[in-house]
N, C-alpha and C positions, 0 to 999 in steps of 0.2 A: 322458733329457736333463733337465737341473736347469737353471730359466734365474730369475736372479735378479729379484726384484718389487721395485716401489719402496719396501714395508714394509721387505724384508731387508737392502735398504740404509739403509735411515735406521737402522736395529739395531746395523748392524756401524759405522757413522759414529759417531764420538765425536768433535767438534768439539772443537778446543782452543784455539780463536781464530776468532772470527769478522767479517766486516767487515760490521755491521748498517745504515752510511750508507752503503752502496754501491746498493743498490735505492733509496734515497731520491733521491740522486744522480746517478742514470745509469738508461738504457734498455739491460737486459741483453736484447741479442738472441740468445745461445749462452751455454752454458755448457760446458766441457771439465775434465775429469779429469788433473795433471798430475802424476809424481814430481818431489820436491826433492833434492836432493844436501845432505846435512849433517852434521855433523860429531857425532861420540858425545856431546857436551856437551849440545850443541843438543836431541840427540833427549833427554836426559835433561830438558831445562825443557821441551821441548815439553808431555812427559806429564804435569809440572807443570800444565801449562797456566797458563804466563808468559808469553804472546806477544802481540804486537799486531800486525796489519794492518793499519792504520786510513789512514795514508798512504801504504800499497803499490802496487805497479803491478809490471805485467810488460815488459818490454822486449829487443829483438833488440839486443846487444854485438856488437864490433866482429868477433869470431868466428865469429858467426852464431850463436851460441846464445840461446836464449832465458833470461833470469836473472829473478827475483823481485827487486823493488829498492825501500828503504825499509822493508823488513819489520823489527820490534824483534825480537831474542830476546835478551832479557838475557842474562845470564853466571851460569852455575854455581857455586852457592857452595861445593859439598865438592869442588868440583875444586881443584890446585892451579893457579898462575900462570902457569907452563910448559904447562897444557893447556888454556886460557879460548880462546875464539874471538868473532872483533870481533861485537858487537851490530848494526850495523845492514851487513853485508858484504852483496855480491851474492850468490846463492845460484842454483844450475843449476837449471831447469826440466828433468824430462824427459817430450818427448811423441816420439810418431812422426813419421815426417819428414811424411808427410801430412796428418797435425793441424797439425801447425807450419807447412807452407805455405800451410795454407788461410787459418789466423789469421793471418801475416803477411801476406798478401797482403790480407787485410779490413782489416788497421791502416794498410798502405799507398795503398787506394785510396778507403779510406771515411773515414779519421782517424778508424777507434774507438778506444780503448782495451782497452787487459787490466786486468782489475781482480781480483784474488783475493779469491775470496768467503766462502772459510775455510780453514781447514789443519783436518787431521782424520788418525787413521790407519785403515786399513780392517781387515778383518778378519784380515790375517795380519799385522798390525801395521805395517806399512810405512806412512809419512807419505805423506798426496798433501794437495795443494790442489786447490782449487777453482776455475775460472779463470774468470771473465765476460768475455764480446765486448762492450764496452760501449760508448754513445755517452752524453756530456751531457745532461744537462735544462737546459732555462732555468727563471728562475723559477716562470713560470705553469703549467709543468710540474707542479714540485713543487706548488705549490697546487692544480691538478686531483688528483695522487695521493692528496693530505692529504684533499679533499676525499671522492672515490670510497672512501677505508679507511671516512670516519666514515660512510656513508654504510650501507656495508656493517653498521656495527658497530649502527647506530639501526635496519635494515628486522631483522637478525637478531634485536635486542631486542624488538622489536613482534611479531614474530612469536613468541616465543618468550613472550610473553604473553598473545597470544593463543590460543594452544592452552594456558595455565595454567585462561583462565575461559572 
């Protein structure tokens, strides 16, 4: 039995857009693994890595599907005109129906958010995203985070000079 470790996954993960204001921004309480539904163009910039997240979010359509919405992917320049696909379109999530009700049901009773935290393709190349269960920060939020990084960053330096001398 081969069960995969948190190294082998950061290995096979090759981020090709990341949403770095997202922890800044918000309290991820979950994280979930989702596929995207995309078009042969798309996957072509994707591996560019042309993409942006930055104002995305996830969201249940009128279908019940769950879509990525707000995401950029530019448009393919060796493609011709007849095969470009729109830059900022809805784009399908795929999770399991169980994942998906769990996380709907936390956006409907909690008012978190989905926040996609990166797009990446895994090891057998297939794109997935990233998905955060997210809730808002107020400000003094974000000022306690800011605080606790530097904080982290001055005990690691002093320590790290102390064992110099």
């Amino acid at each position: 039995m081969t069960g995969k470790t948190a190294t082998d996954r950061l290995k096979a993960q090759r981020y090709v857009a990341m949403n770095r204001r997202a922890r800044h921004d918000f309290f991820i309480t979950d994280t979930v693994e989702a596929g995207i539904v995309l078009f042969g163009t798309e996957v072509k910039v994707l591996r560019l890595g042309q993409a942006s997240i930055q104002e995305s979010f996830a969201q249940e359509q009128s279908d019940g599907g769950l879509y990525l919405l707000n995401a950029y992917i530019p448009e393919y320049q060796q493609a011709g005109a007849h095969l470009q696909h729109e830059t900022h379109r809805p784009r399908a999530l795929l999770l399991h129906h169980r994942e998906k009700a769990k996380l709907l049901g936390s956006i409907r009773r909690e008012g978190m958010t989905l926040i996609p935290l990166g797009i990446y393709f895994n090891k057998r190349g297939i794109a997935k995203v990233e998905l955060g269960l997210a809730k808002g920060k107020q400000k003094a939020d974000k000022r306690e985070t800011i605080k606790q990084r530097d904080w982290q960053r001055d005990k690691a330096r002093i320590m790290r000079e102390k064992n110099k001398g």
